[in-house]
C-alpha positions in Angstrom: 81.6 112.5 90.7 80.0 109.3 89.9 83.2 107.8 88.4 85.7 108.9 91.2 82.6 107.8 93.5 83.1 104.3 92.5 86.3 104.1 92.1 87.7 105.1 95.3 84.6 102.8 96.9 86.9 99.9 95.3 89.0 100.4 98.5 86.2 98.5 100.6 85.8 95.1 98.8 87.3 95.6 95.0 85.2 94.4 92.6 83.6 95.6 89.2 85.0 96.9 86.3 87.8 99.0 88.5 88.6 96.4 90.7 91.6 95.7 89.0 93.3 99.3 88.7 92.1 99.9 92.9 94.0 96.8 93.9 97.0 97.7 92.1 97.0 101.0 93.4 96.9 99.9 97.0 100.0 97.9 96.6 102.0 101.1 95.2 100.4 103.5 96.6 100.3 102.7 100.4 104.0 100.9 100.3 105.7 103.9 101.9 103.0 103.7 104.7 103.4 100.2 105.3 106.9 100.1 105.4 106.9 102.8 108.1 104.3 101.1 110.3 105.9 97.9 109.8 109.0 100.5 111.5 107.3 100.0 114.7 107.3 96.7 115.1 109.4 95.4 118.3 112.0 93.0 118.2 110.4 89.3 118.0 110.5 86.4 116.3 106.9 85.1 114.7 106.2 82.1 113.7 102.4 82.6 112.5 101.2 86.0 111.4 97.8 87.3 110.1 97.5 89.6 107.7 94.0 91.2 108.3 92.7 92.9 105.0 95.7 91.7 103.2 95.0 93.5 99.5 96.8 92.9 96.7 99.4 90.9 99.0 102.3 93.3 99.0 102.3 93.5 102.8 102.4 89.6 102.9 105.8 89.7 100.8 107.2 92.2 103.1 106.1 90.6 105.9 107.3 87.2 104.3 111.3 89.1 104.0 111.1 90.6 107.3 110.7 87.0 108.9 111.6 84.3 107.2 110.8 81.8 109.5 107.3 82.8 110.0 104.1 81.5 108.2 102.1 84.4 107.0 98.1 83.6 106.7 96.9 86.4 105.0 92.5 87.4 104.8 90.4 89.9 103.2 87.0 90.6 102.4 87.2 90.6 98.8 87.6 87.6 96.5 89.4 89.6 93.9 91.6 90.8 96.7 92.4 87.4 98.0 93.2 86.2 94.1 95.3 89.1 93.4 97.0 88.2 96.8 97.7 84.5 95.8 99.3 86.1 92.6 101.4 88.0 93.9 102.2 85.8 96.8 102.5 82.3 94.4 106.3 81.1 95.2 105.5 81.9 99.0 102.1 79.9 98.9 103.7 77.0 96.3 106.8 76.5 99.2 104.4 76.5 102.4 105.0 79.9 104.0 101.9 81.8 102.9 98.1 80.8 103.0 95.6 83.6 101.4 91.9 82.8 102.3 88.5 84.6 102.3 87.0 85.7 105.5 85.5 88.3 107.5 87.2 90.4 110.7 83.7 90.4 112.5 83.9 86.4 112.6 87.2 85.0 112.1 87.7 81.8 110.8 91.0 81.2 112.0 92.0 79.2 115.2 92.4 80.7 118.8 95.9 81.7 120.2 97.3 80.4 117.0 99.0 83.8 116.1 102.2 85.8 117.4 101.5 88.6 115.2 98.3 89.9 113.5 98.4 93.3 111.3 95.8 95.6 109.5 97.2 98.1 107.0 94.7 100.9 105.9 91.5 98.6 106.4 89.9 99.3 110.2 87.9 101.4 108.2 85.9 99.2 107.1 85.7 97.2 110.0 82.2 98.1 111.4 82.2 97.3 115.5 85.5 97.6 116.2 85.5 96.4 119.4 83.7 93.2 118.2 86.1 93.0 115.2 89.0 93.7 117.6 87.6 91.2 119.7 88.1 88.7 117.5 92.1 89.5 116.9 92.0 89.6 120.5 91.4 85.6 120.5 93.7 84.2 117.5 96.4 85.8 119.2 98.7 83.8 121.4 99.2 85.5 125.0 101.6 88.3 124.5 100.9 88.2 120.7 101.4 92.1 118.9 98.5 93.8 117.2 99.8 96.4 114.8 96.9 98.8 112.7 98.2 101.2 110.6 96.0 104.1 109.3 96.8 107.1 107.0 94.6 108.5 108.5 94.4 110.1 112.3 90.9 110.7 111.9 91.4 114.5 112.4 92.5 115.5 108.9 90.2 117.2 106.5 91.2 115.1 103.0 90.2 111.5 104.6 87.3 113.1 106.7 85.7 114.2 103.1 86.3 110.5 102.0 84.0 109.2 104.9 81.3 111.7 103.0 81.9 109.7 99.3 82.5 105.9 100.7 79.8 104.1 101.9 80.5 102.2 105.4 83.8 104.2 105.6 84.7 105.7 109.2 88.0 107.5 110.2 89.2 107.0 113.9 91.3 108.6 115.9 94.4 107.3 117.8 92.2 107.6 121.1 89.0 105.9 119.6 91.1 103.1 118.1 92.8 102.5 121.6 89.7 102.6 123.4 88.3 99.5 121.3 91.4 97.9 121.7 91.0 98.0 125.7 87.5 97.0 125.4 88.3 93.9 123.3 91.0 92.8 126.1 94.5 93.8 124.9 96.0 95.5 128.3 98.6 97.5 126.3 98.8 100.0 123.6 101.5 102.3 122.1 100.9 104.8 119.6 102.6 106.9 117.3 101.8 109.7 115.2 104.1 110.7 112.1 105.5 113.9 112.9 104.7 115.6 109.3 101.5 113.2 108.0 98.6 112.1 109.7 99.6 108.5 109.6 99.3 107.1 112.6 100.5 103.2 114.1 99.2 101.4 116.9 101.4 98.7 118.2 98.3 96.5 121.4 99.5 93.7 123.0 97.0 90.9 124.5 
């Protein structure tokens, strides 16, 4: 239990001797979840996105193909995670479309109503306050700007419920606690969707 303890910690802030293995695992392993989220996503035309717990900087390529005019700024937690994101994000970054940068949700370092679009794949987790965190998103977006979190997780299945037992600082929400935060942070509108055979779930707020 020790090992699998540590290990699937990793998905907080990678670091340690299994850093490496985690990160790679989140970039195969969530892809079919992050493709379906990124489903949701209504017809517009971004110029600046932020990539909110960006990984190993999968989503920030997809995100990258999806709109090739747009500028993706992508932030985690992690240092490893924000050098495995560079890595994998290099042409992007060398040709001025991508910037990868350390930083924290519960203070963003980014500037206000700077951001069309801001996303968080598999990471409100680990976001502590959510309404402070959301808070935050709230003012880097421009008005109108999209919110999208997607979660494996609906916070009502039994598998990722046990996880919140073996991960420190890990906390499962459901689609009514997540919009709740969202309304209390000042975005006026929220559309959810459940997946109709998982308990992935997308929420698509709009400030």
């Amino acid at each position: 239990m020790g090992l699998f303890k540590n290990y699937v910690s990793q998905t907080r802030k990678p670091e340690g001797t299994l850093r490496k293995m985690m990160i790679a695992g989140m970039n195969s392993g969530h892809a079919k979840l992050a493709d379906w989220g990124m489903s949701h996503l209504p017809e517009c035309r971004p110029s600046q996105i932020a990539e909110l717990g960006c990984g190993g900087g999968r989503n920030i390529a997809e995100l990258l193909q999806k709109y090739p005019d747009a500028h993706v700024t992508g932030i985690d937690y992690s240092p490893l995670s924000v050098q495995k994101s560079q890595e994998y994000n290099h042409t992007a970054i060398e040709s001025g479309r991508c910037t990868v940068q350390e930083g924290n949700v519960q203070k963003l370092q980014l500037p206000e109503q700077h951001f069309d679009l801001a996303t968080a794949f598999e990471t409100v987790y680990f976001w502590g306050n959510l309404e402070t965190a959301f808070a935050q998103v709230h003012k880097i977006l421009k008005p109108d700007g999209f919110f999208l979190i997607v979660n494996e997780s609906d916070g009502k299945d039994q598998a990722s419920l046990k996880f919140e037992q073996i991960i420190d600082g890990m906390k499962c929400y459901t689609i009514e606690q997540l919009a709740d935060a969202l309304k209390k942070a000042g975005f006026s509108r929220c559309k959810a969707e459940h997946h109709p055979e998982k308990p992935w779930i997308v929420i698509l707020a709009r400030k």
